[in-house]
PyMOL CGO cylinders between C-alpha atoms (Angstrom):
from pymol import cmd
from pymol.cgo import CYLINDER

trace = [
    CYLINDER, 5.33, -32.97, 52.77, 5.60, -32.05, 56.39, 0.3, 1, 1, 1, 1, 1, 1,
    CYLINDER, 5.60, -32.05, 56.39, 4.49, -34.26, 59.40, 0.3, 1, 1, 1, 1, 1, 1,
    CYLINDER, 4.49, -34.26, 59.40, 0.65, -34.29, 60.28, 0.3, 1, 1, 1, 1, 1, 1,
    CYLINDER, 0.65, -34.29, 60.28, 1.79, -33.53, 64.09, 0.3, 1, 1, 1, 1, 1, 1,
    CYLINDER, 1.79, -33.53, 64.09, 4.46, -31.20, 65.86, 0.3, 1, 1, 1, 1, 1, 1,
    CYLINDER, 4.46, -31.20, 65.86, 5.47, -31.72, 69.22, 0.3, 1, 1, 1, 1, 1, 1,
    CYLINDER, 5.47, -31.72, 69.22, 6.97, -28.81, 71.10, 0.3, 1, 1, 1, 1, 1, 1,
    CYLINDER, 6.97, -28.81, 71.10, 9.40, -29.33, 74.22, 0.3, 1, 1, 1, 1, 1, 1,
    CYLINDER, 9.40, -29.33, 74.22, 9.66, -26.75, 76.01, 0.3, 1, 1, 1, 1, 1, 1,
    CYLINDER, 9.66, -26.75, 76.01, 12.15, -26.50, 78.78, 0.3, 1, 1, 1, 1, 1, 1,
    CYLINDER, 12.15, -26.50, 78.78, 15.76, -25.68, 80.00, 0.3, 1, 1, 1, 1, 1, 1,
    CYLINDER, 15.76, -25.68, 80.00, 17.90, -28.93, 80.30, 0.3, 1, 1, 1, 1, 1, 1,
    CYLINDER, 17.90, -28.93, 80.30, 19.98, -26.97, 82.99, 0.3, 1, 1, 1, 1, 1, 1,
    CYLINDER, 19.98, -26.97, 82.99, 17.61, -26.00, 84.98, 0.3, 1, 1, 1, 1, 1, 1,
    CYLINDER, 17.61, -26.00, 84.98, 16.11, -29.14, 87.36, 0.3, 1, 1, 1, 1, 1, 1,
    CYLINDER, 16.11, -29.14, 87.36, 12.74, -29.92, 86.54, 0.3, 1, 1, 1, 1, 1, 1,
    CYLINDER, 12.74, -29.92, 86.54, 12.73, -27.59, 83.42, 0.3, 1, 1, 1, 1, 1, 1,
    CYLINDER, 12.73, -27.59, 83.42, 14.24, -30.62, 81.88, 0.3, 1, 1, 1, 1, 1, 1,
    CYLINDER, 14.24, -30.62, 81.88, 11.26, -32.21, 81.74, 0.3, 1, 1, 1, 1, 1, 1,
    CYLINDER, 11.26, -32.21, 81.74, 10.12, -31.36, 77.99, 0.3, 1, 1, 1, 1, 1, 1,
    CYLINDER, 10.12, -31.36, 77.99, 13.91, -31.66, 76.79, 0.3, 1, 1, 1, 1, 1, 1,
    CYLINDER, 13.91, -31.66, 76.79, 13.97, -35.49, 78.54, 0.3, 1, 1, 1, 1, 1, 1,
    CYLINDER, 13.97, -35.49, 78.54, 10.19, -36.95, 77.29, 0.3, 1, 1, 1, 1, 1, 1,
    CYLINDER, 10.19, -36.95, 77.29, 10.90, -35.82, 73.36, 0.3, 1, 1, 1, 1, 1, 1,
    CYLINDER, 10.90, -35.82, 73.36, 14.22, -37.19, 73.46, 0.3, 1, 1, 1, 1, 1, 1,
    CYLINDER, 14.22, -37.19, 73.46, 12.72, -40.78, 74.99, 0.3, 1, 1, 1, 1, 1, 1,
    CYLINDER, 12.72, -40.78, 74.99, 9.83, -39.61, 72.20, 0.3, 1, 1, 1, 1, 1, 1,
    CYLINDER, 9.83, -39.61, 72.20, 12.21, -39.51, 69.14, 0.3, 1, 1, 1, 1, 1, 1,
    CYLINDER, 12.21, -39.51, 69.14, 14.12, -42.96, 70.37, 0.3, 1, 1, 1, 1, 1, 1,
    CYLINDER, 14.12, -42.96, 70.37, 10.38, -44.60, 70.31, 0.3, 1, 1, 1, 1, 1, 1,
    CYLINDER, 10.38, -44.60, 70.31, 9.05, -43.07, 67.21, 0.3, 1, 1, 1, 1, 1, 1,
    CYLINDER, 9.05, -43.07, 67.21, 12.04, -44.07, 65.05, 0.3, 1, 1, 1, 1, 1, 1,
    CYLINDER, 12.04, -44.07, 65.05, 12.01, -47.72, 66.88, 0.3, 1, 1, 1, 1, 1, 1,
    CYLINDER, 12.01, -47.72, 66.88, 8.16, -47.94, 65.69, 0.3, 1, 1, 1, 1, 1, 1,
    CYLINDER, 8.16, -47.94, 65.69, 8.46, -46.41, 62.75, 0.3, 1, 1, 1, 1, 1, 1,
    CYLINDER, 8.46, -46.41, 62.75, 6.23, -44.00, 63.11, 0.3, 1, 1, 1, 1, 1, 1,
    CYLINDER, 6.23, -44.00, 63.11, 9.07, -40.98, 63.02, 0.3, 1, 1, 1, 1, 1, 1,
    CYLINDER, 9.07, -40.98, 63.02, 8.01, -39.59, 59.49, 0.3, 1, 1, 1, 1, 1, 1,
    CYLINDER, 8.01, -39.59, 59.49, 4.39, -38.90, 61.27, 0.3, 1, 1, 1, 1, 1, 1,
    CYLINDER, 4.39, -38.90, 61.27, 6.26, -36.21, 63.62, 0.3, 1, 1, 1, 1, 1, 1,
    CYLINDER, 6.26, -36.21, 63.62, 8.18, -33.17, 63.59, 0.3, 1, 1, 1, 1, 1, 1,
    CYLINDER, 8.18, -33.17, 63.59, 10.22, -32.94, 66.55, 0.3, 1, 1, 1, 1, 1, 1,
    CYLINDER, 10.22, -32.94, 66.55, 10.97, -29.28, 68.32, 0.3, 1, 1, 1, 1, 1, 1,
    CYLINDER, 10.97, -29.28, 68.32, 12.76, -28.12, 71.36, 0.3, 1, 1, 1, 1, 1, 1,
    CYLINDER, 12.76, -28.12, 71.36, 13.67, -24.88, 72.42, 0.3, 1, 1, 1, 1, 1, 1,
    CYLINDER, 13.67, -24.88, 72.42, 14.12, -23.83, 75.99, 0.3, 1, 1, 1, 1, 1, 1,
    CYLINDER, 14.12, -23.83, 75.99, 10.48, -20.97, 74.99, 0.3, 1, 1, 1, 1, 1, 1,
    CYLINDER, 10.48, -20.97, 74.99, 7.70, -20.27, 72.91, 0.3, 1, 1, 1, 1, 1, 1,
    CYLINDER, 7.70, -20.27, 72.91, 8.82, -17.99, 70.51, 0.3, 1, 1, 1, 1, 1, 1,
    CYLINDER, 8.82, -17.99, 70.51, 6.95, -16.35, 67.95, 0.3, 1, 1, 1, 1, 1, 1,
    CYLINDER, 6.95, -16.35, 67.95, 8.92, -17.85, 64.98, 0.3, 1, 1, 1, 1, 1, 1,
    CYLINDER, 8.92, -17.85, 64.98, 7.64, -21.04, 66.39, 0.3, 1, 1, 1, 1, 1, 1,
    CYLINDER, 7.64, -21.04, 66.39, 4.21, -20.21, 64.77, 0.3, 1, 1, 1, 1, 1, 1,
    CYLINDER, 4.21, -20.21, 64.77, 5.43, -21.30, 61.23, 0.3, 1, 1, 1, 1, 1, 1,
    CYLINDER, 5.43, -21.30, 61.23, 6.36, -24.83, 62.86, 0.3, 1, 1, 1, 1, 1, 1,
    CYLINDER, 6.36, -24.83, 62.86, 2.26, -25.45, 63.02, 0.3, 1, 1, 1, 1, 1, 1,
    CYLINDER, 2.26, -25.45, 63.02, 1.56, -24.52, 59.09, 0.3, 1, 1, 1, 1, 1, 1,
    CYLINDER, 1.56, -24.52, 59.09, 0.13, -27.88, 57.52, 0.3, 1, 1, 1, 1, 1, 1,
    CYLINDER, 0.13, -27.88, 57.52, 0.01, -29.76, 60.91, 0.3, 1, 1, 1, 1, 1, 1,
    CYLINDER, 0.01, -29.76, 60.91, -3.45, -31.71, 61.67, 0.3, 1, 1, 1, 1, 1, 1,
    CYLINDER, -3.45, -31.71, 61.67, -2.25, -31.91, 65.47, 0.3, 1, 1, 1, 1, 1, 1,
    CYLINDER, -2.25, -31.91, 65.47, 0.07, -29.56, 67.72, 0.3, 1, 1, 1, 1, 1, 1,
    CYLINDER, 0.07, -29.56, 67.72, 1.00, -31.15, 71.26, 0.3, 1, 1, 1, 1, 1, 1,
    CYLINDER, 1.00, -31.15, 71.26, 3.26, -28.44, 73.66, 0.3, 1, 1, 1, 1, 1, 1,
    CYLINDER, 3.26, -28.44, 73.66, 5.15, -30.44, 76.46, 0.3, 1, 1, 1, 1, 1, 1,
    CYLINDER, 5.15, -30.44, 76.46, 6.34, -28.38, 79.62, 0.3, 1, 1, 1, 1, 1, 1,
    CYLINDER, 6.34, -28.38, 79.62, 6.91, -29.05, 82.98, 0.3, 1, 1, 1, 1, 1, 1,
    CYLINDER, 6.91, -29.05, 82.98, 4.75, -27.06, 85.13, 0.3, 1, 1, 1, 1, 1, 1,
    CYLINDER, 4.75, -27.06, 85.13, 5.82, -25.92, 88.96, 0.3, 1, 1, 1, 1, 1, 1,
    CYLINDER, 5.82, -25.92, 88.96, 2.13, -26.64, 90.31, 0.3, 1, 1, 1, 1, 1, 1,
    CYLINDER, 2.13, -26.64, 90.31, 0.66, -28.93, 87.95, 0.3, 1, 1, 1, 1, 1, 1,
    CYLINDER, 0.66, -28.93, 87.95, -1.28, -32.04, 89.67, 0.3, 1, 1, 1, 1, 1, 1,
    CYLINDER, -1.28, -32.04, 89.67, 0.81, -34.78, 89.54, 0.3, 1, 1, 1, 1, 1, 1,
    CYLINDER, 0.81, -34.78, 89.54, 1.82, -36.42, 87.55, 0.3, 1, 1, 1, 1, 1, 1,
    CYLINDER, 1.82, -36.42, 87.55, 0.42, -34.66, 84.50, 0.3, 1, 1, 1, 1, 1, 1,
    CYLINDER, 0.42, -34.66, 84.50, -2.24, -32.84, 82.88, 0.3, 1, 1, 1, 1, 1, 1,
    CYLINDER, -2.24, -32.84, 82.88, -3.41, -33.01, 79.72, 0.3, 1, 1, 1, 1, 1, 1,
    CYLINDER, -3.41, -33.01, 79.72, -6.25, -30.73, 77.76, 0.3, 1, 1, 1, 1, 1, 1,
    CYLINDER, -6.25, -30.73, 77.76, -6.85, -29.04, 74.88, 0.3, 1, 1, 1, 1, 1, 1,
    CYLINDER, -6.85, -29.04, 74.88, -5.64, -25.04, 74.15, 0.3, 1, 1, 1, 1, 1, 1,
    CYLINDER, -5.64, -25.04, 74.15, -7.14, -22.82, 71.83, 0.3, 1, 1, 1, 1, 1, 1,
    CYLINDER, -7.14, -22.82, 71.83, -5.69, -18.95, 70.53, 0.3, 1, 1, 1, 1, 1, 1,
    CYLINDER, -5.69, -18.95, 70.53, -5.78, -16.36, 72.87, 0.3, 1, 1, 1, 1, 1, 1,
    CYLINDER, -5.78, -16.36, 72.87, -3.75, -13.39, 73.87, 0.3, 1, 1, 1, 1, 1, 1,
    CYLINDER, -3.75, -13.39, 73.87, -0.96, -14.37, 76.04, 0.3, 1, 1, 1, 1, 1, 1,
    CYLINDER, -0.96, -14.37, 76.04, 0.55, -12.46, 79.11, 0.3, 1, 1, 1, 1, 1, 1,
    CYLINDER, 0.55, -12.46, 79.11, 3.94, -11.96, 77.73, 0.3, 1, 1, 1, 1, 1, 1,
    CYLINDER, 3.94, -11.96, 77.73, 6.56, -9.03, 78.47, 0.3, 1, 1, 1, 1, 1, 1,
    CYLINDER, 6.56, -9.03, 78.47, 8.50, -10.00, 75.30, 0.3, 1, 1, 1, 1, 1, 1,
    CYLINDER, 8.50, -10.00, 75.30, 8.22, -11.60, 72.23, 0.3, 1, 1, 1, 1, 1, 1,
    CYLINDER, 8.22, -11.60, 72.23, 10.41, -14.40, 72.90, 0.3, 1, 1, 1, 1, 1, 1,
    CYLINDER, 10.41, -14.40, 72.90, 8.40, -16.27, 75.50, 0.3, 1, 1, 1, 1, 1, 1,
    CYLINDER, 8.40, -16.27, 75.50, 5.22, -17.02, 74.92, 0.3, 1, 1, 1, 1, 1, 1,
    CYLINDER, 5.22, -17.02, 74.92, 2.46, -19.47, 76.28, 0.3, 1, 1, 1, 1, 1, 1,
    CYLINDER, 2.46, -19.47, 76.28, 1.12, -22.27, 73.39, 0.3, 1, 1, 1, 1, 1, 1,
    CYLINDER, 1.12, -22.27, 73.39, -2.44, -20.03, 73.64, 0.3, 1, 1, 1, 1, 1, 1,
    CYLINDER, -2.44, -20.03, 73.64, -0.49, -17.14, 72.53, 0.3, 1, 1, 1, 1, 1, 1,
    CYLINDER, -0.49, -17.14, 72.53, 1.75, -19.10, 69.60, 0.3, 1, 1, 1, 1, 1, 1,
    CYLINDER, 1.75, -19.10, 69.60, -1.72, -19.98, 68.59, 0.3, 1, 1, 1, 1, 1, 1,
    CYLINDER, -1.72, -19.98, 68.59, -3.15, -16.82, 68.44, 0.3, 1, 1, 1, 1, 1, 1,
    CYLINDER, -3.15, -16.82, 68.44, -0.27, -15.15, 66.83, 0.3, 1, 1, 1, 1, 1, 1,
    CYLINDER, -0.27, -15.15, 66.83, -1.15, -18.30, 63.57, 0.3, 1, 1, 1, 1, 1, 1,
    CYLINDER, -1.15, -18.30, 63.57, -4.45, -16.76, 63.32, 0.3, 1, 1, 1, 1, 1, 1,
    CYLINDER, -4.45, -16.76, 63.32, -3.48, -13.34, 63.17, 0.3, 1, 1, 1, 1, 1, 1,
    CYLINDER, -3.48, -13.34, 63.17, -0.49, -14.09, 60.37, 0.3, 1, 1, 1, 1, 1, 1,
    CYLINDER, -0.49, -14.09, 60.37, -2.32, -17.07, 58.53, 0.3, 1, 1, 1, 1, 1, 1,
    CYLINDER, -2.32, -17.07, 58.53, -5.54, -16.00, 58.65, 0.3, 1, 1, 1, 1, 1, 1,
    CYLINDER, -5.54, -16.00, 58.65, -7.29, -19.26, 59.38, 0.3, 1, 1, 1, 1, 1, 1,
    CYLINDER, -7.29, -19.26, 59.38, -7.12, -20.98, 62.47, 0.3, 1, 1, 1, 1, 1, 1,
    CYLINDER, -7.12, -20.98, 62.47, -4.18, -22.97, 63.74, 0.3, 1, 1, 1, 1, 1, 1,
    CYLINDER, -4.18, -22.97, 63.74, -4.04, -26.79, 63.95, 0.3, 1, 1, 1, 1, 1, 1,
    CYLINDER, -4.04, -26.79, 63.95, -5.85, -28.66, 67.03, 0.3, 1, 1, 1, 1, 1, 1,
    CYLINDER, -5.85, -28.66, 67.03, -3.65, -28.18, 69.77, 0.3, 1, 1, 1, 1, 1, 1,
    CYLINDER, -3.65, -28.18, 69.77, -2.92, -29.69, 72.98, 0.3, 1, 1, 1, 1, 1, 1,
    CYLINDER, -2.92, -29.69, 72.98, -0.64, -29.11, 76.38, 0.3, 1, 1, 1, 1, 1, 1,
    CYLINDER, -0.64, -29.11, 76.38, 0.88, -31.99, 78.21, 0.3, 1, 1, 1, 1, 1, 1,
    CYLINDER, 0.88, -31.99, 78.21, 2.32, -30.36, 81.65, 0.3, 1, 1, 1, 1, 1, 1,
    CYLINDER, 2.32, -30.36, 81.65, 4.06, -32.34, 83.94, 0.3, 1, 1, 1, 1, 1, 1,
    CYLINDER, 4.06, -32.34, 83.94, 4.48, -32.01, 87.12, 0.3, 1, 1, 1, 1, 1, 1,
    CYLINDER, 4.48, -32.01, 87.12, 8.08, -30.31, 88.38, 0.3, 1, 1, 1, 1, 1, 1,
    CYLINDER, 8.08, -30.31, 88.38, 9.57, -29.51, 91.99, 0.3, 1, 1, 1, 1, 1, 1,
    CYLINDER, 9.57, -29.51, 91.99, 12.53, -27.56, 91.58, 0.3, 1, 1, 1, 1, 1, 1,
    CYLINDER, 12.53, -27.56, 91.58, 13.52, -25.75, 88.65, 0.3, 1, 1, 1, 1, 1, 1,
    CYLINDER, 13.52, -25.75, 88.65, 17.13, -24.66, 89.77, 0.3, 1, 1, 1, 1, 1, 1,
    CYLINDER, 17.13, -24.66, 89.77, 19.92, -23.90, 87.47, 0.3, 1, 1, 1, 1, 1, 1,
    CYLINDER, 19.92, -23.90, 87.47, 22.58, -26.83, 87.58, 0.3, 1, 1, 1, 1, 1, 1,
    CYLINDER, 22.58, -26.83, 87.58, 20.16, -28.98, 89.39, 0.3, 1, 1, 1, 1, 1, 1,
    CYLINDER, 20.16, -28.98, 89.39, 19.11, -32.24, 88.21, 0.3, 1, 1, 1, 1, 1, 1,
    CYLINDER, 19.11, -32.24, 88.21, 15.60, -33.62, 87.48, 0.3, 1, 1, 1, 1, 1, 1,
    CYLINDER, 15.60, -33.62, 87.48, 14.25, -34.58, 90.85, 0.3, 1, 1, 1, 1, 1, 1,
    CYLINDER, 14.25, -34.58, 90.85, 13.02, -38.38, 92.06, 0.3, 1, 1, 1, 1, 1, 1,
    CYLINDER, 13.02, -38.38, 92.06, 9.36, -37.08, 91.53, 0.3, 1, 1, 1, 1, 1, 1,
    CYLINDER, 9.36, -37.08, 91.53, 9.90, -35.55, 88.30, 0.3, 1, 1, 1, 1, 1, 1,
    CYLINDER, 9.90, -35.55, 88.30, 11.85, -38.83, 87.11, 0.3, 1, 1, 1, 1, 1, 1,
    CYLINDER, 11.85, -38.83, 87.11, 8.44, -40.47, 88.13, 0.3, 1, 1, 1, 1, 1, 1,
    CYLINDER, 8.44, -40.47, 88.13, 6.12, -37.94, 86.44, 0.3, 1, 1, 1, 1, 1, 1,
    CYLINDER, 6.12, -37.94, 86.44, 8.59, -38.31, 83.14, 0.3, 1, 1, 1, 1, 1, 1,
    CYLINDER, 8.59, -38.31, 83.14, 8.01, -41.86, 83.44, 0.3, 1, 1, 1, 1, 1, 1,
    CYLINDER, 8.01, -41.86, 83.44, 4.02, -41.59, 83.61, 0.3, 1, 1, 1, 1, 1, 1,
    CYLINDER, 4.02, -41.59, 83.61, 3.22, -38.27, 80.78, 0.3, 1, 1, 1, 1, 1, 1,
    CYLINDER, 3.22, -38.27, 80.78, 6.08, -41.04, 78.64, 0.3, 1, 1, 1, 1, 1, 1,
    CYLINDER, 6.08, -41.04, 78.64, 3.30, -43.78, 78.67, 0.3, 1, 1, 1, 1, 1, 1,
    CYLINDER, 3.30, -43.78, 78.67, 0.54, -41.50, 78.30, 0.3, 1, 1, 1, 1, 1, 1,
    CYLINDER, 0.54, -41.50, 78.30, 2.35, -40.07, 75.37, 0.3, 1, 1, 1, 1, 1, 1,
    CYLINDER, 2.35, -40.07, 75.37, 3.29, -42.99, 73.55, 0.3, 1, 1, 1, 1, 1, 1,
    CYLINDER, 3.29, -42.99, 73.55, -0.53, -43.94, 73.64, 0.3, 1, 1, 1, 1, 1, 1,
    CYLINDER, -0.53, -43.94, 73.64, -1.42, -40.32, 71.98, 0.3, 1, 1, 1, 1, 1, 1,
    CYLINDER, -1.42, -40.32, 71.98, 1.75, -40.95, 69.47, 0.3, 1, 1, 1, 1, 1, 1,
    CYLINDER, 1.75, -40.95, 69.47, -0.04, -44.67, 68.27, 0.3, 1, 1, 1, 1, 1, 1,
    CYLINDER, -0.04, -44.67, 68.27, -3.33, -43.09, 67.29, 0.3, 1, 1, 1, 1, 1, 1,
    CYLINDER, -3.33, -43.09, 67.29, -2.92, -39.53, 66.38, 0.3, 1, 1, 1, 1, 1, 1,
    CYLINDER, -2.92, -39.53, 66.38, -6.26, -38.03, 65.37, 0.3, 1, 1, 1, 1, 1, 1,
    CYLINDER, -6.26, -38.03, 65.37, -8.31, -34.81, 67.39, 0.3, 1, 1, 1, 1, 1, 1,
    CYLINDER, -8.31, -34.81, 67.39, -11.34, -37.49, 67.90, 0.3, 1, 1, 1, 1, 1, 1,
    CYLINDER, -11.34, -37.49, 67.90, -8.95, -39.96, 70.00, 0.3, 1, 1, 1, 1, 1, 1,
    CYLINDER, -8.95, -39.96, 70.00, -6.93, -37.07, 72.13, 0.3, 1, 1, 1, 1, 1, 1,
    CYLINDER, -6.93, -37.07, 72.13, -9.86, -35.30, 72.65, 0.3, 1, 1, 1, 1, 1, 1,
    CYLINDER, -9.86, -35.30, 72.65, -11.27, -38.77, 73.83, 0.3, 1, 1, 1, 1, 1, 1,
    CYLINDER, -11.27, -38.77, 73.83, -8.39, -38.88, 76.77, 0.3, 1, 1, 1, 1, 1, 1,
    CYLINDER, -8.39, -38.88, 76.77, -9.25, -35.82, 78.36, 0.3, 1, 1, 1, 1, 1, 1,
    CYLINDER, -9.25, -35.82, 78.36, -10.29, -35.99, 81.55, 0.3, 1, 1, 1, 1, 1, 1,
    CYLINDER, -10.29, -35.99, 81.55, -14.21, -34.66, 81.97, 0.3, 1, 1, 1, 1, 1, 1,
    CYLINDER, -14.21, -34.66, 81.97, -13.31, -31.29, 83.66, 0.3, 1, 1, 1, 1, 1, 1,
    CYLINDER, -13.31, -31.29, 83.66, -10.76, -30.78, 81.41, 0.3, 1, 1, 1, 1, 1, 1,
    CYLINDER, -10.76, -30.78, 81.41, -13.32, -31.43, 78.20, 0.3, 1, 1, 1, 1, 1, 1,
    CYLINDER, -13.32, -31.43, 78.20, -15.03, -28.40, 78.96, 0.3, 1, 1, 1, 1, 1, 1,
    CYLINDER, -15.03, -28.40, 78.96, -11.42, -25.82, 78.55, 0.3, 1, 1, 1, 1, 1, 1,
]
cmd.load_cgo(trace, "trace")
């Protein structure tokens, strides 16, 4: 049996601030396996969205896509994202909305409850390192996360929403 919840990190370890995803799962797996609460969570990171990603989300009761975003409000956002068509010039990058419109079309049935966790990045140069502020905002979406990680159900992370963000 596969985990009830997959949690995507997006992000380029290489590049700054586009470390972000790579940095919070890897602080995510240390926690989950020190709760025990690692068999409730399948782990992915790639540097994109790709559209193999979409078989990742079959049997899931909960998706959660973690990327650093270059103007996000700091120090994270948080809301819910449903299928849609995604601007994309490829195939291999894709936005979560477009992942989960691409389950629909192949499954037939609509794709797990799914969620984006952006954090806030500065600089997103290659061979730069995660700025101070990022280091911050990693520190921050890490709390927030762990909270979403002790009680994973679509009622309770639909309950942390913020009230503008309810409405997307």
């Amino acid at each position: 049996m596969s985990a009830s919840v997959v949690v995507f990190a997006i992000g380029n370890p290489s590049r700054g601030d586009d470390a972000i995803g790579p940095v919070l799962i890897e602080r995510l797996a240390d926690w989950l396996d020190a709760e025990g609460l690692a068999e409730q969570f399948e782990l992915v990171e790639d540097f994109q969205l790709q559209i193999e990603h979409v078989l990742d989300l079959t049997g899931r009761q909960l998706a959660l896509f973690i990327d650093a975003g270059a103007n996000t409000a700091a120090p994270y956002t948080f809301q819910r994202c449903a299928p849609s068509v995604g601007i994309a010039h490829t195939t291999h990058e894709l936005p979560p909305e477009a992942v989960l419109q691409v389950y629909v079309q192949t499954e037939g049935t609509a794709p797990p409850p799914a969620f984006v966790l952006c954090v806030s990045g500065e600089h997103f140069e290659l061979g730069e390192p995660l700025t101070a502020a990022a280091e911050r905002h990693v520190g921050e979406a890490f709390d927030f996360l762990k909270r979403l990680c002790l009680e994973p159900s679509l009622a309770v992370w639909s309950r942390t929403l913020l009230p503008t963000e309810r409405s997307n």
